[in-house]
Phi, psi and omega in degrees: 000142184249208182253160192292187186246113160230179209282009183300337198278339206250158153302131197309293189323311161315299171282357173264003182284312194325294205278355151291319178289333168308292176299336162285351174260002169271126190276338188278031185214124153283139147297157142274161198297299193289007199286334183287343181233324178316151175265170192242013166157162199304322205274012179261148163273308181280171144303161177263166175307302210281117164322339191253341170029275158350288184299331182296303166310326188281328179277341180258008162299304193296302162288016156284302206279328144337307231238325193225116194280143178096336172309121197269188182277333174322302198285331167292322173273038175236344186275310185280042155259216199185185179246113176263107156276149210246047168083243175282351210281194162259143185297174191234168165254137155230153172281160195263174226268138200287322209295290206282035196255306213277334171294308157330333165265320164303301173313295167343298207275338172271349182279331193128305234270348206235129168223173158243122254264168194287295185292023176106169168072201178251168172213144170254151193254191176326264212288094093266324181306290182308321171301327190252345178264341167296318180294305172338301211268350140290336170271341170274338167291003173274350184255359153302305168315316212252000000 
């Protein structure tokens, strides 16, 4: 028997399209109304292309707070924040938009899967833990297979 798989074992990027394609397929994890037009942070102009967006940004909000217990909405939007250029000037870092950070952890925390620590931030609790190591543990027997 080998050892289990969690999500630390797998390359991130894999696993966050799984668990992203995972969360569109749940009825109980909503979009918001406004997903379609927000920017993802100051230094964007636009929205983004990609329709599922939401879902992508919501599995890697999640494997943050998965890799790191306590991490707040600050620290997040400083992980999603960016480079704005202001033209001739030099360009700057600004962080990225706080509002779809939190809603995504309000979903999380209705799900279950997300509580919030005594000392500030988030913690992911059991079953979110179980929950992410199962998907983990399926993208990695689909990269065995092949």
């Amino acid at each position: 028997m080998g050892r289990a798989v969690t999500v630390r074992d797998i390359k991130p990027q894999d696993f966050i399209v799984a668990y992203a394609a995972h969360l569109k397929t749940k009825d109980n994890f909503e979009v918001p109304k406004w997903a379609d037009i927000v920017k993802t942070g100051i230094g964007k102009e636009l929205a983004p292309y990609d329709p599922d967006w939401y879902y992508t940004r919501a599995a890697a909000v999640l494997r943050q707070i998965y890799l790191k217990q306590g991490i707040g909405v600050g620290a997040l939007r400083r992980i999603y924040g960016g480079s704005k250029r202001r033209g001739v000037e030099r360009s700057t870092t600004v962080k990225g938009a706080g509002g779809c950070i939190r809603h995504v952890l309000i979903q999380f925390e209705n799900l279950k899967y997300v509580t919030k620590d005594s000392n500030g931030g988030r913690k992911i609790t059991k079953e979110g833990q179980t929950a992410l190591d199962q998907i983990a543990a399926s993208v990695a027997n689909a990269e065995a297979d092949e």
